[in-house]
MIMAR-28562 format. One line per 2 residues: their letters; for each residue x, y, z of C-alpha. Coordinates in steps of 0.1 Angstrom, whole numbers, plus 5000, padded with zeros to 4 digits. Layout:
residues N
A = X,Y,Z | ...
This chain:
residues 420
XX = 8612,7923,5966 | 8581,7939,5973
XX = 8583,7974,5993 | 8550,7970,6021
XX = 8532,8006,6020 | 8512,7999,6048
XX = 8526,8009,6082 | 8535,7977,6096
XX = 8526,7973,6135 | 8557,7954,6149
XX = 8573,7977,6177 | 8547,7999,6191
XX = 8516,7985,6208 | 8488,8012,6213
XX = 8495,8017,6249 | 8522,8013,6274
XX = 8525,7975,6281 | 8537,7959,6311
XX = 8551,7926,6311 | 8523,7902,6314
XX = 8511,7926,6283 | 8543,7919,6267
XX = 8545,7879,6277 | 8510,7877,6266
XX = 8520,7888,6232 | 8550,7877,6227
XX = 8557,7849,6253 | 8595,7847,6269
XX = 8625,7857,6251 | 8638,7824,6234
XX = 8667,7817,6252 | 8684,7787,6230
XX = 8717,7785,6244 | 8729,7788,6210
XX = 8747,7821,6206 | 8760,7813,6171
XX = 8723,7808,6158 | 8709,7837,6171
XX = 8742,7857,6155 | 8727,7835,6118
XX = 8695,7846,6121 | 8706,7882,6124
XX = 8728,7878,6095 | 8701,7860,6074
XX = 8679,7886,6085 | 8698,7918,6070
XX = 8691,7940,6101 | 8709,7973,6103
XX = 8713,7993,6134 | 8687,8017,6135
XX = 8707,8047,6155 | 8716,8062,6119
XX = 8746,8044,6107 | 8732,8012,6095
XX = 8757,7990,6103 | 8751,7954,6096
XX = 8742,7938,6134 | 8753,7905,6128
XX = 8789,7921,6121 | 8791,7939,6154
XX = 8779,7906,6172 | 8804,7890,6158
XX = 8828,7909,6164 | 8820,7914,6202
XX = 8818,7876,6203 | 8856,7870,6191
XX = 8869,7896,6208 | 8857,7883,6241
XX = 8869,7850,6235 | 8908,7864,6226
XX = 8902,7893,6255 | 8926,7895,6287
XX = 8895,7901,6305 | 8879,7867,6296
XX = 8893,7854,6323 | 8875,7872,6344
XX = 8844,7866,6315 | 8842,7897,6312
XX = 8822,7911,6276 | 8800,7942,6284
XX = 8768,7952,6260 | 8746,7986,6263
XX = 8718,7998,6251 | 8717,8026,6240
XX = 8689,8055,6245 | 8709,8087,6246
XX = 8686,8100,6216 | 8706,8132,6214
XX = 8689,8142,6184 | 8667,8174,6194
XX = 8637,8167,6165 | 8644,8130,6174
XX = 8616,8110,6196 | 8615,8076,6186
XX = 8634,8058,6211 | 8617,8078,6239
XX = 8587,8066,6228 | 8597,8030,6226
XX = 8610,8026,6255 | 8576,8043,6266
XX = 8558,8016,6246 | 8572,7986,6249
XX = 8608,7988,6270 | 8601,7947,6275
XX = 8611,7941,6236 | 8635,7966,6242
XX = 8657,7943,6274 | 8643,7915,6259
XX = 8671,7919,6226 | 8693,7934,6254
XX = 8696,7903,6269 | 8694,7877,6235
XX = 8721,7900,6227 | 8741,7896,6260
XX = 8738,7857,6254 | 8748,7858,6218
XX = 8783,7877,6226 | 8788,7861,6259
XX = 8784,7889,6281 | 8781,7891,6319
XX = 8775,7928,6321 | 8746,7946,6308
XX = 8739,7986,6307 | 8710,8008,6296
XX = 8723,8042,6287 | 8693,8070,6284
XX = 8693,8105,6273 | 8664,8116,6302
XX = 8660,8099,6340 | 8645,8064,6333
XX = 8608,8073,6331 | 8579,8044,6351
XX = 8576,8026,6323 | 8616,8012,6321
XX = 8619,8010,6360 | 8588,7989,6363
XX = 8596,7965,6336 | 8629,7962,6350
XX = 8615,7951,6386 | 8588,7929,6371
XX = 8618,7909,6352 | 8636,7908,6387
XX = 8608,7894,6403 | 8600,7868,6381
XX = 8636,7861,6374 | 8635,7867,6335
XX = 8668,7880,6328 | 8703,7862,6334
XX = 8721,7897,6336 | 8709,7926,6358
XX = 8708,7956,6341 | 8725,7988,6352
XX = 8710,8022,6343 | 8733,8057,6333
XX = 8720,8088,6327 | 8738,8106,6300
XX = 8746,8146,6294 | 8722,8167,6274
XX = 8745,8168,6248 | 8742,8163,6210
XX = 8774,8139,6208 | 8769,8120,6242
XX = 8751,8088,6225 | 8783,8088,6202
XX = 8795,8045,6208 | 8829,8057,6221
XX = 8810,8090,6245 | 8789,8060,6260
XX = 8816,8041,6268 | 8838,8069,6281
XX = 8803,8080,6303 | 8799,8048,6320
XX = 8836,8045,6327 | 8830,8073,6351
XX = 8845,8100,6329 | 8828,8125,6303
XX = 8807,8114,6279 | 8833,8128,6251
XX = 8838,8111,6220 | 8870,8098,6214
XX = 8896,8090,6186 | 8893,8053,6172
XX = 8908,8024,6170 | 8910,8006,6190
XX = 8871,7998,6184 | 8851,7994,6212
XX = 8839,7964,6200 | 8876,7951,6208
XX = 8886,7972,6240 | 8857,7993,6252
XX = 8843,7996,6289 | 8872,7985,6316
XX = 8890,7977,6286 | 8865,7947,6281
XX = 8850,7942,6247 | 8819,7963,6244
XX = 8788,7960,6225 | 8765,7994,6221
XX = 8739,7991,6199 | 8707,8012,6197
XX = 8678,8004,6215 | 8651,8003,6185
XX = 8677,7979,6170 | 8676,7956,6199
XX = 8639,7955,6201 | 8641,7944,6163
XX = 8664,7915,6174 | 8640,7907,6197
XX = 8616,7900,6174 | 8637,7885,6146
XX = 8646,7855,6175 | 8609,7846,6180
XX = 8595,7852,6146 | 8630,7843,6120
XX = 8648,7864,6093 | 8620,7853,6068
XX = 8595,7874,6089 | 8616,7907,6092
XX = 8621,7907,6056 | 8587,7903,6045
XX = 8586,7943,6045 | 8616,7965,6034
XX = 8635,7966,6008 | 8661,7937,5996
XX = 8691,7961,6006 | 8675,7971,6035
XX = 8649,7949,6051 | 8624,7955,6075
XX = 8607,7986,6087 | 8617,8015,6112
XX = 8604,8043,6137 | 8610,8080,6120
XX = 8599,8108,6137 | 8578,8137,6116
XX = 8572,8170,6118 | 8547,8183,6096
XX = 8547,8218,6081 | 8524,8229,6116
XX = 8552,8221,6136 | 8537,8194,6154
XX = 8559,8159,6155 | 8545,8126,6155
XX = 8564,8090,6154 | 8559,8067,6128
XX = 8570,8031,6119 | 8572,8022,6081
XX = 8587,7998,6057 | 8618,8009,6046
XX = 8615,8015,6009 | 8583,8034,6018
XX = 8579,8066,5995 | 8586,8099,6012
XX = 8554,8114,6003 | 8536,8081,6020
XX = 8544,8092,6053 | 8534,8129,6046
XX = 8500,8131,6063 | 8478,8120,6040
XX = 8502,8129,6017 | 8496,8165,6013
XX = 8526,8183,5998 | 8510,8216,5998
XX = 8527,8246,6013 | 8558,8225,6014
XX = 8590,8242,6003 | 8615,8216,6014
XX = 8622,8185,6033 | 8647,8178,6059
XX = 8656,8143,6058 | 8679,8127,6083
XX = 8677,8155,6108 | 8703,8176,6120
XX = 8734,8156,6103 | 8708,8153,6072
XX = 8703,8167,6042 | 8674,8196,6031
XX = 8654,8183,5996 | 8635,8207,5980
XX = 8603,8202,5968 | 8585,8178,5944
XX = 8621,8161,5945 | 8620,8148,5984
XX = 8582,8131,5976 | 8603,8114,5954
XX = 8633,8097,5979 | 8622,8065,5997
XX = 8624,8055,6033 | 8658,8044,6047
XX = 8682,8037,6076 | 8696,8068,6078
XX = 8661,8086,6074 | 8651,8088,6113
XX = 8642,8123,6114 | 8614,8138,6086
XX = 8606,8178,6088 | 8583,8196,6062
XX = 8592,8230,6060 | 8568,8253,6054
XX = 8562,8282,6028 | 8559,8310,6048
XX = 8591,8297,6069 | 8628,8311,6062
XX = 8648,8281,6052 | 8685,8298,6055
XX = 8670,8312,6090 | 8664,8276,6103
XX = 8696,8260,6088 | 8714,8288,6103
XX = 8701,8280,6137 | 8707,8242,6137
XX = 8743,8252,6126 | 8750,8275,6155
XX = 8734,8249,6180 | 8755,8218,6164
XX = 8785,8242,6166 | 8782,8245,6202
XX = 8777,8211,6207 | 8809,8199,6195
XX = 8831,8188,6222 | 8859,8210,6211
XX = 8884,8180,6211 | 8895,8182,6173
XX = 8904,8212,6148 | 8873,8207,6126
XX = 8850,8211,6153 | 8867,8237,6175
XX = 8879,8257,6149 | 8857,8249,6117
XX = 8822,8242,6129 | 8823,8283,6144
XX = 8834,8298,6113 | 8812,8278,6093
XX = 8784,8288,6118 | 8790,8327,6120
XX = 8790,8326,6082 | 8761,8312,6081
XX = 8741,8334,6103 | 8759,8364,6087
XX = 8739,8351,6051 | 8711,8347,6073
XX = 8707,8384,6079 | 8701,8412,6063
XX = 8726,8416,6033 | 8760,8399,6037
XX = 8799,8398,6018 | 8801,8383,5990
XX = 8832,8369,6005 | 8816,8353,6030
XX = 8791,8335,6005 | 8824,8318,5982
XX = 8841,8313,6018 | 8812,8291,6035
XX = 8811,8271,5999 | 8849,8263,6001
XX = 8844,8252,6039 | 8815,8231,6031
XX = 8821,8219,5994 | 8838,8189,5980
XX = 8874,8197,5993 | 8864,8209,6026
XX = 8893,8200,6052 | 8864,8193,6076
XX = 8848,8159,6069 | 8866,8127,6077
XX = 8891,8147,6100 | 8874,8145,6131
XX = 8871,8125,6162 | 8837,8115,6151
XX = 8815,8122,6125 | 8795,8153,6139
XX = 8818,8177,6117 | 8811,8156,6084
XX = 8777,8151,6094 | 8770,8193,6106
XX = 8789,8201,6069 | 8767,8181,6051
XX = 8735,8196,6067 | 8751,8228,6058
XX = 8759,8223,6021 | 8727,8209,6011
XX = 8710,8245,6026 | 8735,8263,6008
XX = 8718,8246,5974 | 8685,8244,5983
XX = 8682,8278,5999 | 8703,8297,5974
XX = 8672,8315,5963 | 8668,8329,5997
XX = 8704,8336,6002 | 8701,8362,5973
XX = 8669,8380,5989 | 8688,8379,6022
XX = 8716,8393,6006 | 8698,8425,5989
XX = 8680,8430,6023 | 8649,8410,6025
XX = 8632,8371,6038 | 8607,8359,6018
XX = 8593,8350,6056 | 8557,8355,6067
XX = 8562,8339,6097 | 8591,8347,6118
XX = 8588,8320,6150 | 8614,8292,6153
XX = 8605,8262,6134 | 8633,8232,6139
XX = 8630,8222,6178 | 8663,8231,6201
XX = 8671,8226,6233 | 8662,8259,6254
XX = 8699,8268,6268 | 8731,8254,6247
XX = 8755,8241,6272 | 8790,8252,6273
XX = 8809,8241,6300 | 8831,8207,6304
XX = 8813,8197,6333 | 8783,8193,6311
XX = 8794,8163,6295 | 8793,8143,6328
């Protein structure tokens, strides 16, 4: 298959659209009363969920669907689905800007969704209050009566791990939005203990469209392992962010603007569970799932400055509920901002490689993936910056400018009430 270079116009209309906008465009949501097909089409169609792990979103449907019908709480009918906004992601903006945009497509696959696993409970789970854009397409649905379910809205915590699928559920139960250890999945006892479908509310909006226009149609751009296209936010090296929708498969340096590379020295890909690429070789990655976030570091920028930053922000984040994160994530932190100064132990250089190589005792032991995710982010600096880590380590920074680069929350939160 061919990979589409063009930025394809599928999500984002040019300005906020209400819902005689949206109708006009798209025309209702194709209710067929046929679950099953609907779950087809998304199969057929090869969509992945667009929150960063790519899961296959005819699988979780699926799932959702079964479990409802062999759930205790069917009796009741009772199968709950969200969608989920908590873009937790500092350098993240794409699902803010969506729901901004077009929030119609977005309650539109909420609700195709809520029909295709049976559900009689729908939530819409968002990182900031719900701005005018969401509460008026939500009233202009009620009035005309569009929607079978009502939709309830939950403000999460601003926390980096509160969008996590079991810190949603655990939010909208009423307690804190912590992640917690799995299984059971949520997709088999989630909220109330019904089954529970979260998906990501980009995703859903793809759905949307994928019901009115067929799996033919989404993969017309993409790749054949991953179809369609995607919204990836971008900073470029001045430090200004924009959002972006391309085919995935789409070159790296394609979605540089214009495609300058100059003054580059590296590229963040995947944001802050990502992965740093130096230069010419992240011109050379293509688009994909797990490429939401895209930051151009610039020359006159300290690269082991920045990463060492992000590391003592994603450190604080954790929810301090597992030994990687309470006690690994702040060690590997501290190390890093001691290489980040001026001159450091040797030690602590071979100590932060053991933590964060190959046979780390971080990844894969946690409650979620934020210590596998933070480690990896860490390692690739450690490679990419070593050069750096040398200067820093006989005294110096190559840096010319010294202002933050990689955008953080003003104040790091740090008590348990925070996570309600």
């Amino acid at each position: 298959m061919t990979t589409a270079l063009d930025t394809p116009v599928r999500l984002l209309p040019a300005a906020p659209e209400d819902l005689r906008a949206h109708l006009a465009r798209y025309g209702p949501a194709p209710y067929r009363n046929r679950p099953g097909a609907l779950i087809a089409d998304v199969e057929a169609s090869g969509l992945t969920g667009r929150g960063g792990a790519a899961f296959p979103v005819h699988r979780k449907l699926a799932a959702v669907a079964r479990a409802g019908v062999r759930s205790p709480h069917r009796q009741q009918g009772r199968t709950v689905v969200v969608a989920n906004g908590a873009e937790s992601e500092p350098a993240s903006r794409k699902d803010e800007l969506l729901l901004q945009l077009a929030p119609n497509l977005v309650l539109d696959g909420l609700q195709l969704t809520a029909e295709a696993v049976g559900a009689t409970e729908a939530h819409l789970y968002l990182h900031h209050a719900p701005g005018p854009q969401i509460l008026r397409a939500l009233a202009e649905r009620a009035a005309r009566g569009l929607d079978r379910l009502a939709v309830t809205i939950t403000q999460a915590p601003p926390r980096f791990l509160a969008g996590q699928e079991t810190a949603v559920v655990n939010r909208l139960g009423g307690g804190l939005a912590l992640p917690t250890f799995q299984p059971p999945r949520v997709s088999e006892r989630g909220l109330g203990g019904a089954p529970t479908l979260v998906q990501n509310v980009e995703t859903l909006a793809h759905l949307a469209l994928i019901a009115r226009y067929g799996p033919r149609w989404f993969r017309a751009v993409g790749t054949a392992a991953e179809p369609g296209s995607m919204l990836t936010t971008i900073y470029g090296p001045d430090g200004t962010g924009h959002v972006r929708e391309a085919a995935i498969g789409t070159p790296l340096r394609v979605l540089l603007a214009d495609g300058a590379n100059d003054g580059i020295q590296a590229w963040l890909v995947g944001g802050y569970h990502g992965t740093w690429l130096p230069m010419p070789d992240a011109a050379e990655r293509t688009l994909d799932s797990k490429s939401g976030v895209l930051a151009a570091l610039p020359s006159g920028r300290c690269g082991l400055t920045e990463a060492a930053r992000v590391t003592g922000y994603l450190a604080a984040e954790s929810a301090g509920q597992c030994g990687p994160c309470l006690n690994g994530l702040p060690r590997i932190a501290a190390a890093l901002a001691e290489l980040a100064g001026r001159g450091h132990r040797r030690q602590t250089l071979t100590d932060l490689k053991r933590w964060s190589g190959p046979q780390n005792l971080v990844e894969g032991r946690g409650a979620c993936h934020h210590p596998d995710g933070t480690v990896r982010f860490v390692r690739s600096a450690l490679t990419v910056f070593e050069p750096e880590i040398q200067r820093h380590a006989r005294g110096h920074c190559s840096a010319t400018d010294r202002r933050p680069f990689l955008p953080l929350p003003p104040g790091v939160p740090t008590r348990e009430e925070d996570w309600t």
